[in-house]
N, C-alpha and C positions, 0 to 999 in steps of 0.2 A: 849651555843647554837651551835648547826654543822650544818654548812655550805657547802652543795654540790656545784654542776654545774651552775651556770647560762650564761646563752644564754639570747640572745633575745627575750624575750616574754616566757622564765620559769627563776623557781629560785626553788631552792632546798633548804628547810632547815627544821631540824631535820630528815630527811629522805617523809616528803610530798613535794609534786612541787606546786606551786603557776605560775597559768597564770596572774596573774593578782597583782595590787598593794598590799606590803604587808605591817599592820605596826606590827611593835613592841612593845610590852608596857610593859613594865616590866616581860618579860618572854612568854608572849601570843602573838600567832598570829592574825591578823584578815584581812580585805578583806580593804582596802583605800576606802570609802566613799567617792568619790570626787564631787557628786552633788552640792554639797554646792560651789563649785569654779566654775563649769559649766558655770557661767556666765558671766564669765571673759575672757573665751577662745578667742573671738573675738579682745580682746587687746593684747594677747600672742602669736594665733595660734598655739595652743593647752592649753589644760585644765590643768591651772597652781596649786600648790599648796596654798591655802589662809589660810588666818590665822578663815575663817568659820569652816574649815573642823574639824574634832577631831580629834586634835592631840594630841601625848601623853605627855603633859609637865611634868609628875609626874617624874623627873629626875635629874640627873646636866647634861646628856649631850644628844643633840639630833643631833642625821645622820642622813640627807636623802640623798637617794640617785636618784642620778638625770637622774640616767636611760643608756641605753648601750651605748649613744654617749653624756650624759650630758645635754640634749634638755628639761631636766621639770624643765619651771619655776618657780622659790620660788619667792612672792611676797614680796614686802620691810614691808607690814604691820608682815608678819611671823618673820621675823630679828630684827623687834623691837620688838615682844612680848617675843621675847629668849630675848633679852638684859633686857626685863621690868621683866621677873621672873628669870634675872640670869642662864639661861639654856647657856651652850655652846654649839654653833651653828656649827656643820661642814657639807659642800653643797657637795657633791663631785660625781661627776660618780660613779653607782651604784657598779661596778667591785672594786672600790678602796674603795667605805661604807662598803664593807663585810670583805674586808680586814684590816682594820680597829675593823669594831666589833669584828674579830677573834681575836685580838691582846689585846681587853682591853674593853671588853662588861660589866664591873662594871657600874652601876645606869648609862647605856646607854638605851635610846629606840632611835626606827629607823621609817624612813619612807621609802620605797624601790621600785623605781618606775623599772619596769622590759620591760618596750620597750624603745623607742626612748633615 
């Protein structure tokens, strides 16, 4: 998968921009769904990642990335469903997930949070 520019509130990959969350799932792109966590935002202040959302566990390793300054929450119930299906969990600022995926994107999916 190639990897352009990301900024603040875009992300480049395969050569389309994404304004908005992106995930990864075994090679496909798609838009982050995050309705399902919505309801959470009032304990996080902002709308964290939950283990509602669809995420891609079909893996052994999942990135998300947590956005240009690191600010999206991953909820504790997310950490333990990577531990309960054996997925290796890496959180990291979205700048360092990509660099990462460049490096070793074998049976990786992502989650890529593209502001904050």
């Amino acid at each position: 998968m190639r990897f352009g520019n990301f900024t603040f509130g875009s992300l480049q990959i395969e050569g389309g921009t994404y304004e908005h969350d992106v995930v990864i799932d075994r090679g496909e792109i798609r838009k982050r769904k995050k309705a399902p966590s919505k309801r959470f935002r009032d304990n996080f202040g902002h709308t964290p990642l939950s283990a509602e959302e669809d995420i891609p566990w079909k893996c052994a390793r999942l990135i998300i990335g947590t956005g240009a300054y690191g600010s999206l929450p991953v909820m504790n119930e997310v950490k333990r469903e990577a531990e309960r299906r054996k997925v290796e969990l890496l959180i990291l600022p979205t700048r360092e997930a990509i660099e990462v995926l460049k490096k070793n994107p074998k049976d990786t999916n992502a989650i890529l949070h593209v502001t904050c």
